[in-house]
N, C-alpha and C positions, 0 to 999 in steps of 0.2 A: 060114449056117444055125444055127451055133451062137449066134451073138451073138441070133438071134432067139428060139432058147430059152430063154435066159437072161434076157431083156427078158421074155418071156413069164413064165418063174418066179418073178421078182421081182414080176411086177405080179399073180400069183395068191395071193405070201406077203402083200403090202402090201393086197390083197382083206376075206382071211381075218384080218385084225385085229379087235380086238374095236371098233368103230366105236358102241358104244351110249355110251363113258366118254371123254369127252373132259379131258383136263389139265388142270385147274380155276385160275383165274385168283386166287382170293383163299382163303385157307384159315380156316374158323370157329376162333372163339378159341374151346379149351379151357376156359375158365372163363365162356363167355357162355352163350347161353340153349339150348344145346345140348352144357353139360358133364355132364350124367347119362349121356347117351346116350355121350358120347366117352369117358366115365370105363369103360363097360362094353365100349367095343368096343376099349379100352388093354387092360384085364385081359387078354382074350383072344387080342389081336394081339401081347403077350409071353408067351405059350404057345405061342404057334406061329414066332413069326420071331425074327430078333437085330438089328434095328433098327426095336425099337419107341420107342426114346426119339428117333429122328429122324424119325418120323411125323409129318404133317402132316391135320389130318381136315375134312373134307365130309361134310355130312348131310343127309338126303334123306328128307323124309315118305315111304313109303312102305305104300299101305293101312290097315292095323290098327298097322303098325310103324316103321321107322327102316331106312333103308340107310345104313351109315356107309363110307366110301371112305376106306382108310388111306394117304397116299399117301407114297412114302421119297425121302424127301430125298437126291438126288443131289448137286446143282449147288447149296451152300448158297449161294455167291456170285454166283449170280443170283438173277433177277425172273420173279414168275408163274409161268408153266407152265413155264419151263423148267426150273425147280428140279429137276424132276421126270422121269424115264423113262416114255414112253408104256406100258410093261409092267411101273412096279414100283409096285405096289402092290397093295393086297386089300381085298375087299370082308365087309363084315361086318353082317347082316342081322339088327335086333334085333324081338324084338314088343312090344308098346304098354307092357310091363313092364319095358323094356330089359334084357332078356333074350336074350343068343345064341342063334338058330334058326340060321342056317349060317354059314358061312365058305367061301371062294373066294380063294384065294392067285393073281395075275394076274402074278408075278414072278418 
C-alpha cells in the first residue's frame, strides 16, 4: 500500500510540472539578432538572481513583445539540454520596446 502511494505521489509531482517550457536544445547568441532583447532581460535577470553571468537566453516573439527564458547553466560540460535543470531558470517578459513587463523566477 505504501509503495502505491508513493508511486502515486511521484507521478502527481512529475504531473504538476511546468510542461509549457521545454530544455531548449541550442541557446541565441547574445550579440545576434536578438541582443537588444537579451541585453534587457540581463539587466533585470542580475537584479534579481546571482547567476546571471552563466545564463544562457532563448527568445520568443511573443504578441506585442518578447519572452526571454533565462536558462542557468548547471552542467557546463555537457550538451544541449542538459546543460540545464528542468527548474532553473526564469522567465522574462519584454513589450515591443524591450522593456520589462514581468518576471517569473522557475528555480
Amino acid at each position: 500500500m505504501v509503495r502505491a502511494w508513493l508511486t502515486v505521489s511521484a507521478l502527481a509531482v512529475l504531473c504538476g510540472c511546468d510542461r509549457n517550457v521545454a530544455r531548449m536544445e541550442q541557446p541565441d547568441d547574445p550579440q545576434g539578432p536578438h541582443r537588444e532583447q537579451i541585453a534587457a532581460a540581463r539587466v533585470l535577470l542580475e537584479q534579481k538572481e546571482d547567476w546571471a553571468d552563466r545564463a544562457e537566453w532563448e527568445v520568443e516573439k511573443s504578441g506585442d513583445g518578447w519572452k526571454v527564458i533565462a536558462w542557468r547553466v548547471e552542467h557546463s560540460n555537457q550538451h544541449g539540454p542538459n546543460r540545464y535543470l528542468p527548474w532553473g531558470y526564469s522567465v522574462i517578459e519584454l513589450d515591443s520596446r524591450s522593456v520589462a513587463v514581468h518576471y517569473e523566477k522557475k528555480g
